[in-house]
N, C-alpha and C positions, 0 to 999 in steps of 0.2 A: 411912467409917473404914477405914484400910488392916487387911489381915489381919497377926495378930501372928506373927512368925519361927516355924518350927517348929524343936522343939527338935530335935537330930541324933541319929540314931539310934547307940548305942555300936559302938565298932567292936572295943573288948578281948574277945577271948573270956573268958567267964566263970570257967574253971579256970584262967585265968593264973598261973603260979610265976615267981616271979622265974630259975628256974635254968635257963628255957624256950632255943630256939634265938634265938629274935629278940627278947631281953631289951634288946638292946640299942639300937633303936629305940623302945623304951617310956620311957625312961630321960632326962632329960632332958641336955644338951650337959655343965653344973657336975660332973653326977655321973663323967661318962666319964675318964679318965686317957689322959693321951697325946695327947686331942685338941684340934689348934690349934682357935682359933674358923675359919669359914670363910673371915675374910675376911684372915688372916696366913699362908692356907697358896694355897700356887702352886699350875697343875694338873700341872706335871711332878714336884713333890715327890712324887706316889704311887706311881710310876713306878721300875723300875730293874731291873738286867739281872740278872734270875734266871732257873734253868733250869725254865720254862716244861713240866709235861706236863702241860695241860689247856686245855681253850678253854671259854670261858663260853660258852652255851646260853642262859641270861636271869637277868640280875638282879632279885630280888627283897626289896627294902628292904635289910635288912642281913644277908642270905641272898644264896645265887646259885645256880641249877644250872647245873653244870659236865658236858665229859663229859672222860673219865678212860678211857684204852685201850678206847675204846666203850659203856663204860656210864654211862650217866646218874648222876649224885649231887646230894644238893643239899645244901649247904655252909655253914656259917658264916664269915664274911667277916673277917679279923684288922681289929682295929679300926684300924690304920695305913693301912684303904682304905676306912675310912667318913667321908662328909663327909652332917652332921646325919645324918636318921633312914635312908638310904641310902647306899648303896657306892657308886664312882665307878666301877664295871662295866659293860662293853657287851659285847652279845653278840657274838661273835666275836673279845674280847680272849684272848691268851696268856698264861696262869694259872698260878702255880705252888700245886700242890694238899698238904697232909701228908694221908695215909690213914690212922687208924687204927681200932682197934676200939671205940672211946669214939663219936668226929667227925670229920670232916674240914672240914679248913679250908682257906681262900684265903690263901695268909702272901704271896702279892707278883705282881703283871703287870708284864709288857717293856711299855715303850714301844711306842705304835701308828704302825704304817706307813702309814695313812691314817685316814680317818671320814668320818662322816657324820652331821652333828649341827645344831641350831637351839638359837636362849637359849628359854633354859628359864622357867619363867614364872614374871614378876618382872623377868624380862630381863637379869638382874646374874650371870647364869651362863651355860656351857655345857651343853648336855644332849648328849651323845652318844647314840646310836641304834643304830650299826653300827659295827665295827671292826676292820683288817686284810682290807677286802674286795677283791676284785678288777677287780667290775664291780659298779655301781648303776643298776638297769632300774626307768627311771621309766615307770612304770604309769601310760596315758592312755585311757582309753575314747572311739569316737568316739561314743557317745548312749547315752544311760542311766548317770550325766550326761555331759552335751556336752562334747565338745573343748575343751580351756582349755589355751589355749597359754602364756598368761600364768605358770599356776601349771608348765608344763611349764620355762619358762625359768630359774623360780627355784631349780629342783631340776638343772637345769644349772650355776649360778652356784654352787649348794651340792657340788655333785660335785663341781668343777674348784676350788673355797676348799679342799674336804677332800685333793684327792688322788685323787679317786676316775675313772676311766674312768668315763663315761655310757653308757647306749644309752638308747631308745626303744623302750616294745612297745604297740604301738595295740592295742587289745583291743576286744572286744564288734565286729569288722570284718563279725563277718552282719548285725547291724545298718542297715547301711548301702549304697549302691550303688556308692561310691566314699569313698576316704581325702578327711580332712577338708584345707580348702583351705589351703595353708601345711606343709603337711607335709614335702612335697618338699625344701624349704628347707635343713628338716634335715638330709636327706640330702646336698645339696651342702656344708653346713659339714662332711661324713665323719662324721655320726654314722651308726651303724648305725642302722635301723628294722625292728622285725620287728610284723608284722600278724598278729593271734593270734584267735583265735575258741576259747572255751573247748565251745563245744556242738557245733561242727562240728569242731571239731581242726585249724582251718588255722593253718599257720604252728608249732605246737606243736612239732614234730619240729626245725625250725630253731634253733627259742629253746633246746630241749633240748640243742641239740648244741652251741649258744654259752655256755652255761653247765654246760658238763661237766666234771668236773675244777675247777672254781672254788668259792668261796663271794661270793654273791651276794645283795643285798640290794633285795627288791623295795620301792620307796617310790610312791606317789603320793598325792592325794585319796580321800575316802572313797567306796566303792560302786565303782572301777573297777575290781575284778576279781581284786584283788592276791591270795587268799586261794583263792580258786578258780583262779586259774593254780597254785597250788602243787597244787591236788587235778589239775587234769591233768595237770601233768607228772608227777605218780604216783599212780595210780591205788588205792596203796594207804594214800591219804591222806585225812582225812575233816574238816578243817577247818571249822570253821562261819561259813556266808555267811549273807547275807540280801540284800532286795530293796531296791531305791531307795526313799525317801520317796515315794508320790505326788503329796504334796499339793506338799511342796518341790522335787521333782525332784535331789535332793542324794543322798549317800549317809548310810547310818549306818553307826558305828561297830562291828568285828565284832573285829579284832584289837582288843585292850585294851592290850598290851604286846608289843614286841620280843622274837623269839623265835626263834632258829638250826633248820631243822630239814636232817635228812639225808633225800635221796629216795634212788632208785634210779639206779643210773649215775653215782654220784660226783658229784651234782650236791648243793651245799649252800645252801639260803636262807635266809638273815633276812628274813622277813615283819615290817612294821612296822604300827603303827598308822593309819590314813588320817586326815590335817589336812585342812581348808578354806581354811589361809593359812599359806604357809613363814615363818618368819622367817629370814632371814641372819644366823649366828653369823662374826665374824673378817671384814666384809668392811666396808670405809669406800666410799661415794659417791666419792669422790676415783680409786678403783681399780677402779669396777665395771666400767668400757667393758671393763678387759682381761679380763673374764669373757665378754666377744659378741667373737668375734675380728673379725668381720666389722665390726666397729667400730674397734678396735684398730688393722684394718688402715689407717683414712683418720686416726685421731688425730693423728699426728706431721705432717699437710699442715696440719693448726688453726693459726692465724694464732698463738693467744695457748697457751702451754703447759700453764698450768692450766686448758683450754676447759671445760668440765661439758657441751657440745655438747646443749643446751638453748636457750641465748636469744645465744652472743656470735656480732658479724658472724665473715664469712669461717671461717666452722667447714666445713670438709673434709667432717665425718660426714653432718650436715643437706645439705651440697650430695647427696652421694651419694645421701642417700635422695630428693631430689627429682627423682635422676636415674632410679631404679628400679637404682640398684648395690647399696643397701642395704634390703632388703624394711622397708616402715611399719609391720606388727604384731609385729617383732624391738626395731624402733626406741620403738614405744612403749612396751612391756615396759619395753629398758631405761629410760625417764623415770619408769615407775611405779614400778619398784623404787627407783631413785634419791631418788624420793618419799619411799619409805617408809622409807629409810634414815636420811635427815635426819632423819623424824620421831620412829624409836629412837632418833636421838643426843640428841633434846631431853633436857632434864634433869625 
């Protein structure tokens, strides 16, 4: 006999007043004024060119901390920026904040110069993650867990959908006796790679000094290191890590949510949450190749123009990679993603 659902534990604190700061995700859609349903409002309607003095730090439901000429606040969100029971905030959007002695609030965001986002689950949205960043350093461990190139390429397809400049920071590199095989690769497409060791500090001073001056958004898989590279490049930062699964060999979950922080040296990061699987927001099968340039580059020899460089004769790309012009673990990436693309479009 199956065991019976348990019932969920409440999640309203108990002194609830309605006059609270986050009343208004308690509150169900009918009651709210002002607000379109989700699915008649666009996502540039939230959007519009106000004068901007503040940068989100993290959104939270229909709250946000902001920071405000250096000091932190945390904000009530005008409800013309909330879609259902959260705001349409990512950290490192430009914010325009009112101060007063009562509250402050978020009354309007500029439009974003770039992001960095996946559908949100349900897959009938965008989730944005990161925003207005300069570079996205996708966090790859070579072991504890293994190399995964696969999930390294989809966070390349997700940089270059958003806008965002890539690098590569191989991390946990004492681990091992040499970088994992295919790495190289990278490098010749001109991405940057930087090999980082948080216990030994190799490579840390490099990564330091490519992300100075910037705001920057560490993303990868859960358990590579993403949270602890923030604790070494400052030393006066105490983030909470943990250790890989044994039994899985995976990572767990240590970030819970997006969140801007400031180190030392002008160095700014969005540390994210660590996934096990990216989805691609904004990108059709039809246009992924132009996401692998190295693909791109043999497209236009395809016999047929709409090729999908999978199964038709005289495909340019397949000759190339039989030729060793186009490396086979780039080449398979792209079929899997392409896979899983179709499979989001299903209805």
């Amino acid at each position: 006999m199956p065991k019976p659902f348990k019932k969920n534990k409440p999640v309203r604190k108990r002194d609830w007043q309605p006059g609270d700061m986050d009343t208004l995700s308690r509150e169900g859609r009918s009651k709210r004024e002002g607000n379109a349903p989700r699915d008649l409002r666009e996502p540039e309607d939230y959007f519009s060119d106000v004068d901007a003095n503040a940068i989100v730090v993290s959104p939270y439901g229909v709250l946000a901390f902001v920071e405000v000429d250096g000091e932190e606040l945390l904000c009530k969100v005008d409800d013309a920026l909330v879609d259902g029971k959260s705001s349409v905030l990512a950290p490192g959007d430009a914010v325009c904040v009112e101060v007063n002695d009562d509250e402050s609030v978020v009354t309007g965001v500029r439009p974003r110069r770039n992001k960095l986002s996946r559908p949100a689950i349900g897959k009938d949205r965008e989730q944005v993650f990161a925003a207005n960043i300069d570079t996205a350093v996708i966090v790859a461990s070579v072991a504890r867990p293994a190399f995964n190139p696969g999930l390294v390429d989809r966070y390349l397809v997700a940089a270059q959908a958003g806008g965002v400049e890539p690098v590569i920071c191989l991390n946990k590199i004492d681990l091992v006796d040499s970088e994992p095989e295919g790495i190289e690769h990278y490098r010749e497409l001109g991405l940057r790679v930087y090999a980082t060791s948080c216990t030994s500090t190799l490579g840390l001073d490099e990564l330091r000094a490519a992300l100075s001056g910037k705001i920057s958004v560490l993303t990868g898989n859960s358990g590579v290191g993403k949270s602890s590279l923030v604790n070494a490049l400052d030393p006066d930062f105490d983030l909470d890590t943990q250790e890989i699964s044994e039994s899985t060999k995976k990572g767990r979950h240590t970030t819970t949510s997006s969140r801007l922080h400031t180190l030392h040296g002008g160095i700014r990061i969005i540390d994210t949450p660590g996934i096990r699987q990216l989805g691609l927001w904004g990108v059709s099968p039809a246009e992924l190749n132009y996401f692998f340039p190295e693909l791109s580059q043999y497209a236009p020899q395809c016999k047929f123009r709409d090729c999908t460089h999978t199964h038709e004769p005289k495909c340019a790309v397949r000759e190339a990679v039989e030729a060793g012009e186009i490396t086979k673990a780039r080449y398979d990436s792209y079929v899997r993603i392409r896979v899983s693309l179709l499979e989001d479009a299903k209805p």
